[in-house]
Steps between C-alpha positions, in 0.01 A plus 500: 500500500551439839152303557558281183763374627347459868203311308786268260706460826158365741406292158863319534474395893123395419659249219793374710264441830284294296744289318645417832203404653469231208830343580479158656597475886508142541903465585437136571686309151345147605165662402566576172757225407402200234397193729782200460434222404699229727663244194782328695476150453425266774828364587343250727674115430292215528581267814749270397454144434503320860458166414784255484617308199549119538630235248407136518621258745587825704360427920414862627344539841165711574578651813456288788225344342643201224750434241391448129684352195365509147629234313291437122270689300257366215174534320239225507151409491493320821674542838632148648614453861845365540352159594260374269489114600153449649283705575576853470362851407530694228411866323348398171495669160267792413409515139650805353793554748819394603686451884799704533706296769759579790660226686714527795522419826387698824637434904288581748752731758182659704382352867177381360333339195559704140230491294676653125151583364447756794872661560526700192384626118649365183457672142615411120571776283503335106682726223525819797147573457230189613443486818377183637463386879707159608435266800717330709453172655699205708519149417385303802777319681395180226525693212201363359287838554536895490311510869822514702595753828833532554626345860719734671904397386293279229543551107278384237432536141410866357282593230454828347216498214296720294261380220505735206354515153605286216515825285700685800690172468586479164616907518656463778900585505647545791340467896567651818328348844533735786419306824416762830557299846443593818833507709437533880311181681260705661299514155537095484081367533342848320415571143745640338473929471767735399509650788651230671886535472585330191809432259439546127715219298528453073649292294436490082499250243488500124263251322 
């Protein structure tokens, strides 16, 4: 009696030693966890609008570099100077578009000879979604051409044009011309880049 149960008793340890020798050792819980998924949202805000809203017949000063002041819109097929008796320059129709036009004014408040076309960037934006690029240009001191540089203290005649399509055109609702200028003098002579230091101005009209 006494070796059956010495033989049951050795059978029991035999079981228990090898059921612990299947239990896991790994103590480490990062090992064995789910991985997580990271699902925060990206709270990140877009920069804020920087440019600055102007009105018409409002003067606002670039820096150190001029002062501008838009004073008309309109749509047309051709651009006229200001001075059309004699001989004088013109930009002409193209068939199947239409001139979006910006006058104003622009004084020269640099140390040397401003030259519009080279001191900044100007874009249209039609309906918030059509994109088109917009020049810039100086009547010259007769206002019979768009050719002018700007004297230093001098002011002349402003355009600010882009030619779009006459579909665009005829959708067209609302537009928005952003003009980028350069704002410190030692840009003044250089093609435009923005990298220079610049000031980003908008103003919007309704057709």
């Amino acid at each position: 009696m006494k070796k059956v149960f010495a033989i049951v008793l050795s059978l029991v340890f035999i079981f228990l030693l090898a059921s612990c020798g299947q239990q896991s050792t790994n103590n480490n819980p990062s090992q064995n966890a789910n991985p997580i998924t990271d699902n925060t949202a990206d709270t990140t805000q877009a920069p804020a609008d920087s440019r600055i809203s102007v009105t018409l017949n409002e003067q606002f000063t670039v820096g150190e570099v001029m002062t501008i002041t838009l004073t008309s819109c309109e749509w047309c097929e051709e651009i006229l100077p200001s001075n059309t008796n004699g001989v004088y320059s013109y930009l002409s129709d193209n068939d199947g578009e239409k001139y979006f036009v910006v006058r104003g004014e622009i004084k020269n408040l640099a140390g040397e000879v401003l030259d519009i076309t080279y001191c900044g960037e100007a874009e249209v934006l039609i309906n918030g979604k059509y994109r088109v690029p917009a020049n810039m240009d100086a009547e010259d001191v007769d206002g019979n051409s768009f050719y002018g540089s700007v004297k230093s203290l001098q002011t002349l005649p402003l355009i600010v044009y882009a030619s779009v399509s006459d579909e665009l055109y005829n959708s067209c609702e609302n537009v928005e011309l952003t003009l980028n200028l350069i704002n410190t003098e030692e840009n003044v002579g250089y093609f435009y880049s923005d990298e220079y230091s610049h000031d980003s101005y908008v103003i919007s009209f309704e057709k």
